[in-house]
Backbone as CSV, one residue per row, in Angstrom:
resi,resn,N_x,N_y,N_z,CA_x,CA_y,CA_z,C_x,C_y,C_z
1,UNK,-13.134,1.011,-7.712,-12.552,2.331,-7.578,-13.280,3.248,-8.551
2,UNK,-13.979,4.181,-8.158,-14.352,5.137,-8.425,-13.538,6.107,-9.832
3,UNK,-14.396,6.670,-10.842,-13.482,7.177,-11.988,-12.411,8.836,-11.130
4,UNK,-13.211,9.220,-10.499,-12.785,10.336,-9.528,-11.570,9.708,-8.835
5,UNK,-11.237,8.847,-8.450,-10.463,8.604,-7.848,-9.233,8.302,-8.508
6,UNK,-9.256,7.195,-9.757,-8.545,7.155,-10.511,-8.474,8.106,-11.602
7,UNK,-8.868,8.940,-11.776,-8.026,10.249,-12.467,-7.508,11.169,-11.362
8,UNK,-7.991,11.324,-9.953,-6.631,12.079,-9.250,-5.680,11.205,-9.021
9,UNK,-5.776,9.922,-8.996,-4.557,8.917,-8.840,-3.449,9.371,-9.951
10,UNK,-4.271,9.859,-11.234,-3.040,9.545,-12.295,-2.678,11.107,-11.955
11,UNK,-3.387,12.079,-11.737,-2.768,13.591,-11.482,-1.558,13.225,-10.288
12,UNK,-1.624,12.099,-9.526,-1.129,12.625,-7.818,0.305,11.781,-8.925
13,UNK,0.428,10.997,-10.020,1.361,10.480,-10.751,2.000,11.787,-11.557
14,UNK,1.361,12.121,-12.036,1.540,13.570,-12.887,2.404,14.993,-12.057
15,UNK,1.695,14.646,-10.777,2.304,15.910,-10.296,2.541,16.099,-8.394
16,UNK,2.139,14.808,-8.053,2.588,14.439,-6.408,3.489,14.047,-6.372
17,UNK,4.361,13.956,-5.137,5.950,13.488,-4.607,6.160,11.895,-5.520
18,UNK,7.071,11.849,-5.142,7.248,10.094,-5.609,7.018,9.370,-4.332
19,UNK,7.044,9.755,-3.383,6.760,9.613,-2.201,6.562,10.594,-0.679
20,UNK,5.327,9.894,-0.009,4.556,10.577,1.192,4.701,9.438,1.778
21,UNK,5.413,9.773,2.811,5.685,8.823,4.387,5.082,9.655,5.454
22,UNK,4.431,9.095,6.280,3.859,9.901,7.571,3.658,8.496,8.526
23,UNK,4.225,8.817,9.611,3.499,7.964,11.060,2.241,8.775,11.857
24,UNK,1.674,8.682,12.301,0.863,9.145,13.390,-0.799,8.589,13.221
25,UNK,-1.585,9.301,13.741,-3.277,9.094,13.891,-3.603,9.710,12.766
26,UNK,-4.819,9.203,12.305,-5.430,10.062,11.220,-5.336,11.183,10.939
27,UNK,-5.533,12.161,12.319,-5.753,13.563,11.846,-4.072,14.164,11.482
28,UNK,-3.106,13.610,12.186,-1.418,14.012,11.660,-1.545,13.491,10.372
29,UNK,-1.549,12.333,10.133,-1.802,11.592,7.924,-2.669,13.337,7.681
30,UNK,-4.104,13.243,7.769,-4.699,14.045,6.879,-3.912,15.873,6.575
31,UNK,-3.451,16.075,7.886,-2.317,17.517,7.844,-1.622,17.348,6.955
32,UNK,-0.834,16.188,7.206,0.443,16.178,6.238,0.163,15.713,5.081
33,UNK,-0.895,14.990,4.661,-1.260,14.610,3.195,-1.940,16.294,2.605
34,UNK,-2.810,16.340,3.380,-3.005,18.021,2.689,-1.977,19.171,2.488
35,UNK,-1.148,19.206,3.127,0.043,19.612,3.181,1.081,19.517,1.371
36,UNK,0.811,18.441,0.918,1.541,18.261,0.098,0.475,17.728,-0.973
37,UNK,-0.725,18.315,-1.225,-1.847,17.711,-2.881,-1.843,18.417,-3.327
38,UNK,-1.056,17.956,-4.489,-1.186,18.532,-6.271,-3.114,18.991,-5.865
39,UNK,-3.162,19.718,-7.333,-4.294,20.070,-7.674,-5.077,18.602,-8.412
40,UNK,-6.330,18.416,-7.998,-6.900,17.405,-8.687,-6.704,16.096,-7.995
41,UNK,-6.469,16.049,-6.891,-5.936,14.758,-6.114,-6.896,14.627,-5.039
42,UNK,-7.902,15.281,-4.298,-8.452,15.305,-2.953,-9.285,13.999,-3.545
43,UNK,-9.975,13.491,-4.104,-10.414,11.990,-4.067,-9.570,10.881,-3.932
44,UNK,-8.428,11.402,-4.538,-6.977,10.003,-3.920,-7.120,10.181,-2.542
45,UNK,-6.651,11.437,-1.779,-6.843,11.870,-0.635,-7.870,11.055,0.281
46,UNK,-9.017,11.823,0.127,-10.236,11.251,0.739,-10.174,9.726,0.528
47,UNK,-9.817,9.246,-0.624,-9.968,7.761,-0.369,-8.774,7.064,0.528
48,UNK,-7.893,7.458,0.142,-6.373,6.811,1.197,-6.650,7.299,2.895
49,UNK,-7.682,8.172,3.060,-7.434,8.853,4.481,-8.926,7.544,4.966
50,UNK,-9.830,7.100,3.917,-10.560,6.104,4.209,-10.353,5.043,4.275
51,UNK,-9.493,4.264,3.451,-8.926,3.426,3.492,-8.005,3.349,4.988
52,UNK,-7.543,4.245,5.791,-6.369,4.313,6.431,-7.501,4.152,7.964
53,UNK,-8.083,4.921,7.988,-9.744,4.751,9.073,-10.020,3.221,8.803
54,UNK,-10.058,2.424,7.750,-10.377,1.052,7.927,-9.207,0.140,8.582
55,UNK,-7.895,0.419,8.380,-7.034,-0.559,8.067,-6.933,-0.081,9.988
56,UNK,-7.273,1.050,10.443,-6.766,1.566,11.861,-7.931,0.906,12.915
57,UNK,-9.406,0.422,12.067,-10.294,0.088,12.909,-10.200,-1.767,12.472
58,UNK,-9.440,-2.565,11.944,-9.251,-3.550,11.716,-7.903,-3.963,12.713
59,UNK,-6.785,-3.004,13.128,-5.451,-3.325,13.441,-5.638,-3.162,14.951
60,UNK,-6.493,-2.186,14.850,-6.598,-1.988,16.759,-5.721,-0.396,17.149
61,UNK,-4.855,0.025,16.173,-3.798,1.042,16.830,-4.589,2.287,16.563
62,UNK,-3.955,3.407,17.328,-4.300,4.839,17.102,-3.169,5.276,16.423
63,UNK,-1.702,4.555,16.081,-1.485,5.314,15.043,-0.978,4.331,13.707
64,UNK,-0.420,5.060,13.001,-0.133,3.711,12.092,0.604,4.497,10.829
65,UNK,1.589,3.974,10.000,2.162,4.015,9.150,1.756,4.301,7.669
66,UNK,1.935,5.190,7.056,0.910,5.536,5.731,2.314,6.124,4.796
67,UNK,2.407,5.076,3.336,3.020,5.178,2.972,2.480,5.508,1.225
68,UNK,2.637,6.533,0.363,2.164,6.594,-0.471,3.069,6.832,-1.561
69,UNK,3.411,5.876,-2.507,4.433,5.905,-3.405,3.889,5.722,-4.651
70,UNK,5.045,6.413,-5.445,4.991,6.141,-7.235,6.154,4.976,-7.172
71,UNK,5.707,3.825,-7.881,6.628,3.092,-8.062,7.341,2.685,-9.891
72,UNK,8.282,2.593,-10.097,8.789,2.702,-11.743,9.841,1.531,-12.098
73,UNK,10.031,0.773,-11.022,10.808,-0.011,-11.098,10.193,-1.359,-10.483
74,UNK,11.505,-2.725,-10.318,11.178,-3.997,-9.624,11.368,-3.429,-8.072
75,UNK,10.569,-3.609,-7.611,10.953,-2.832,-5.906,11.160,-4.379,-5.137
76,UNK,9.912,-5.241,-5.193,10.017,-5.803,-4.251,9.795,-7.236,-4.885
77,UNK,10.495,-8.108,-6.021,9.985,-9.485,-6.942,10.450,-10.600,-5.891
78,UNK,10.753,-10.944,-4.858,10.807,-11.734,-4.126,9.294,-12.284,-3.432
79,UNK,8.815,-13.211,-3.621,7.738,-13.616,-2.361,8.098,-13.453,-1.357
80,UNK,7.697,-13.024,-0.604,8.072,-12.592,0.755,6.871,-12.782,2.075
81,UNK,6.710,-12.931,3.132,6.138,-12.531,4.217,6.508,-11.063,4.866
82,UNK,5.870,-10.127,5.648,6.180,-9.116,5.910,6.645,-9.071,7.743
83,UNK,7.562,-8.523,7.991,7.886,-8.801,9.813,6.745,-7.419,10.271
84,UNK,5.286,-7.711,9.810,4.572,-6.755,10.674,3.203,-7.383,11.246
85,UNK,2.777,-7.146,12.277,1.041,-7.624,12.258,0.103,-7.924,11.475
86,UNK,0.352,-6.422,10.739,-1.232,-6.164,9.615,-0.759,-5.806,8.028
87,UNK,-0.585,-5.661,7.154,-0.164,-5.227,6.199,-1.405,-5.008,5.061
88,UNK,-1.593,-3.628,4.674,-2.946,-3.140,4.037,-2.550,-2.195,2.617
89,UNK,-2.588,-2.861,1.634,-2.032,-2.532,0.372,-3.349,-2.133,-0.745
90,UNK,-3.096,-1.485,-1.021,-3.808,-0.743,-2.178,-3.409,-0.554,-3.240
91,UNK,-3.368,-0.770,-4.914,-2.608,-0.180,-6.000,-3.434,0.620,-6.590
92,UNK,-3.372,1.616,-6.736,-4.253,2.592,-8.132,-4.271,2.799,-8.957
93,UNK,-2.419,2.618,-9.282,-2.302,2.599,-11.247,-1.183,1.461,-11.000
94,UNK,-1.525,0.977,-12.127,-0.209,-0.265,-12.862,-1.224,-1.172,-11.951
95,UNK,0.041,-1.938,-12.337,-0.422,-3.871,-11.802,-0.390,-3.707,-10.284
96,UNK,-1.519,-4.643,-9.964,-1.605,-4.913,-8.460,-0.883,-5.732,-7.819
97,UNK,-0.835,-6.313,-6.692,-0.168,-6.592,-5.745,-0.082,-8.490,-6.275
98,UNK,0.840,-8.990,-6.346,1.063,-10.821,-6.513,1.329,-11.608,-5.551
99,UNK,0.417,-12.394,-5.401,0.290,-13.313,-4.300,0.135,-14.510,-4.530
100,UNK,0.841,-15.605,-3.849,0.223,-16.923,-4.007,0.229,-17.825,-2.346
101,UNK,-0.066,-18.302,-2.373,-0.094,-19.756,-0.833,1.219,-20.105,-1.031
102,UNK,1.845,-19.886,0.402,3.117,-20.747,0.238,3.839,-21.816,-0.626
103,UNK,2.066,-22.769,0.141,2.406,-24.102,-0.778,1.829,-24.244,-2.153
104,UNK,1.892,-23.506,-3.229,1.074,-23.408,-4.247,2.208,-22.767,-5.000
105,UNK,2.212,-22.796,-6.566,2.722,-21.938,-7.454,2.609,-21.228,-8.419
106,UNK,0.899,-21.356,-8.182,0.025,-20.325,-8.854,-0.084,-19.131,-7.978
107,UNK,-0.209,-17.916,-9.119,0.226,-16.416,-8.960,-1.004,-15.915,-9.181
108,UNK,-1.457,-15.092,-8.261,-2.544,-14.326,-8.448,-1.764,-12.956,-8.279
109,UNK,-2.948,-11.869,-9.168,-2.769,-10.864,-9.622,-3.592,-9.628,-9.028
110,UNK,-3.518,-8.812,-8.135,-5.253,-8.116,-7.846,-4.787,-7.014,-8.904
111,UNK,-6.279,-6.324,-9.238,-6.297,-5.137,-9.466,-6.131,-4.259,-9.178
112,UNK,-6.139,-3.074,-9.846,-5.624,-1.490,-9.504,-7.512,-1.726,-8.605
113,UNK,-7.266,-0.624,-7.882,-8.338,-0.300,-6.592,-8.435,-1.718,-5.612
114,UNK,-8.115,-2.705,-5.768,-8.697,-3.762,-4.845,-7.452,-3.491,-3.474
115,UNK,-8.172,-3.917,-2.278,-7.417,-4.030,-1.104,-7.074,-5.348,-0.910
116,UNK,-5.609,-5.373,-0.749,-4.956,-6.681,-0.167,-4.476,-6.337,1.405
117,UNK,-5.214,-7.310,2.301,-4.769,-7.598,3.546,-3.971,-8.720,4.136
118,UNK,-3.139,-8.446,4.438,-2.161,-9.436,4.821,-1.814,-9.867,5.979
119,UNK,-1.577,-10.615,6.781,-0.848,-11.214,7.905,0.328,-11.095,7.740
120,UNK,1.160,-10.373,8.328,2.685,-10.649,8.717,2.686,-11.626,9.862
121,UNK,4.563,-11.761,9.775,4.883,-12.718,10.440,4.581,-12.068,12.143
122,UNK,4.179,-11.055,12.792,4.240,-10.657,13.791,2.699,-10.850,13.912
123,UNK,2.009,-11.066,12.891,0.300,-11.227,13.405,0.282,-12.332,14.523
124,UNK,-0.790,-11.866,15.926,-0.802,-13.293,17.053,-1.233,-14.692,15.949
125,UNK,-0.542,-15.631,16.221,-0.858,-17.060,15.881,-0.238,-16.994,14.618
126,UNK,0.362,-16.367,13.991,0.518,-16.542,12.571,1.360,-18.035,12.352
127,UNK,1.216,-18.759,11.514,1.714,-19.563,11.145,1.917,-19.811,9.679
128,UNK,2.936,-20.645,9.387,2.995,-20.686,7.863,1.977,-21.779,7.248
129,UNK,1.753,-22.458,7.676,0.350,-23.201,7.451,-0.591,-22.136,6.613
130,UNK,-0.895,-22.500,5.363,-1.894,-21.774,4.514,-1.535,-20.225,4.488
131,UNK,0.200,-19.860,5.079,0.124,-18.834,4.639,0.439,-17.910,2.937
132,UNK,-0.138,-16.470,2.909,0.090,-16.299,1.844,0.996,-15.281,1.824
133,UNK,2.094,-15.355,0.532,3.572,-14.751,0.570,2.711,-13.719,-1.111
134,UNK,3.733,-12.268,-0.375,2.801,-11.594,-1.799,4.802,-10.936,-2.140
135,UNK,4.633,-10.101,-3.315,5.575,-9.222,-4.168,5.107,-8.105,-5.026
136,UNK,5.633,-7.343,-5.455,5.211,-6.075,-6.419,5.297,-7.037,-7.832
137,UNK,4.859,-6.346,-8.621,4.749,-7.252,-9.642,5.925,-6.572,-10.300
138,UNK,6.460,-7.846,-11.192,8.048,-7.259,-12.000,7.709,-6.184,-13.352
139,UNK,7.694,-4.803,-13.270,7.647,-3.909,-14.092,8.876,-3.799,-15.337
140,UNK,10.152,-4.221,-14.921,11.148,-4.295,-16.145,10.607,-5.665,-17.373
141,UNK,9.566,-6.430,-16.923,9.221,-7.476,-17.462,8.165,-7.001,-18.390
142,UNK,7.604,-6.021,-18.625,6.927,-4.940,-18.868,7.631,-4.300,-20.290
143,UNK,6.518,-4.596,-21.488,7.090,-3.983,-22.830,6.614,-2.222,-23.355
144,UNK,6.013,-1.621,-21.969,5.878,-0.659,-22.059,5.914,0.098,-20.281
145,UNK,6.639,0.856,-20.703,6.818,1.561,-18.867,5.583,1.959,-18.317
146,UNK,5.492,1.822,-16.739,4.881,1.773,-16.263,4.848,2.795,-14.702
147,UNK,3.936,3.752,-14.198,4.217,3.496,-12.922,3.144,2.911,-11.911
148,UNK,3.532,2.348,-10.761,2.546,2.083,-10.102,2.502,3.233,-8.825
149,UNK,1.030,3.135,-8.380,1.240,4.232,-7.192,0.454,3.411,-6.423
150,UNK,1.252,2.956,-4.997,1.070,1.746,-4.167,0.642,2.908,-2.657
151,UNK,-0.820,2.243,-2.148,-0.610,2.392,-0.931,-0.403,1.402,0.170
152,UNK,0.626,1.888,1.072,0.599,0.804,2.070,0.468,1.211,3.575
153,UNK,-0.348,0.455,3.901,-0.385,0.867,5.810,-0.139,-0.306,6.564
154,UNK,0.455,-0.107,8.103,1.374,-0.259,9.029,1.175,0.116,10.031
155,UNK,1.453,-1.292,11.304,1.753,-1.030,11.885,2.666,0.356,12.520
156,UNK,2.464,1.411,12.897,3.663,2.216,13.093,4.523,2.419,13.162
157,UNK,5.004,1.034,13.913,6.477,1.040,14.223,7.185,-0.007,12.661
158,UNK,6.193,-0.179,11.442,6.978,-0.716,10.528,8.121,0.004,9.759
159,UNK,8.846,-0.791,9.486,10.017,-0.370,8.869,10.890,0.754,8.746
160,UNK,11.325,0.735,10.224,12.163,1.935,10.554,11.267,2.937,11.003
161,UNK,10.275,2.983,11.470,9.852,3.943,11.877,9.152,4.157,12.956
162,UNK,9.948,3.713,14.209,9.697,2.886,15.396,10.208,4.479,16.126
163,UNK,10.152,4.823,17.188,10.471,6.152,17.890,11.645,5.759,18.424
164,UNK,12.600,6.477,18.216,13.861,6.623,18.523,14.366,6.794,20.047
């Protein structure tokens, strides 16, 4: 990750929503992400709207789920599998994304900028055989506060946000 990127990351912390939810195709994300950038953020921008062009030419869909959060708390310390196809995670500040093999109980850690791709349980063939179960990493465990600013992309119709 680029130094440009991670200093509008920490501005879009400084002075972006706590959260940007959008469904649609790229060009609806890029409206509505421009729509709402602090000053000093268009390289978060440009990179999440690139990142979102990869995760859309890897998944197959024209539209897809773009979720961009400050996170300050334990959101998600359970291992878990996700009920979606594709699951495409990004962290920019704080601790990255924790993962291990089902059958394993060693914890891996990624870094701020690295992409984690995931199989949900809805990916064709998925099986639990060698699968890998990820979580947010526990921030109250943490002797100095923290936020993280997580991107995640989706299937479209993930988590509630299926057309009515």
């Amino acid at each position: 990750m680029g130094q440009d990127v991670t200093q509008a990351a920490a501005s879009w912390n400084a002075h972006g929503p706590d959260l940007f939810l959008c469904r649609g195709t790229i060009k609806i994300l890029e409206t509505g992400l421009r729509a709402v950038l602090p000053a000093g953020t268009q390289a978060l921008a440009e990179d999440a709207l690139k990142l979102a062009r990869r995760y859309q030419r890897l998944s197959g869909t024209a539209e897809l789920r773009f979720r961009l959060e400050k996170i300050r708390h334990d959101s998600c310390r359970r291992f878990h599998v996700d009920q979606v196809p594709l699951r495409f995670l990004c962290t920019y500040t704080g601790p990255g994304v924790q993962w291990k093999y089902a059958d394993s109980e060693t914890i891996h850690e990624t870094s701020a900028g690295w992409i984690t791709l995931l199989k949900g349980r809805l990916y064709p063939g998925w099986s639990t055989k060698g699968a890998v179960l990820h979580r947010s990493p526990p921030l109250s465990d943490l002797l100095v506060p923290v936020t993280r600013l997580l991107l995640t992309l989706d299937h479209p119709d993930a988590c509630g946000m299926g057309r009515q």
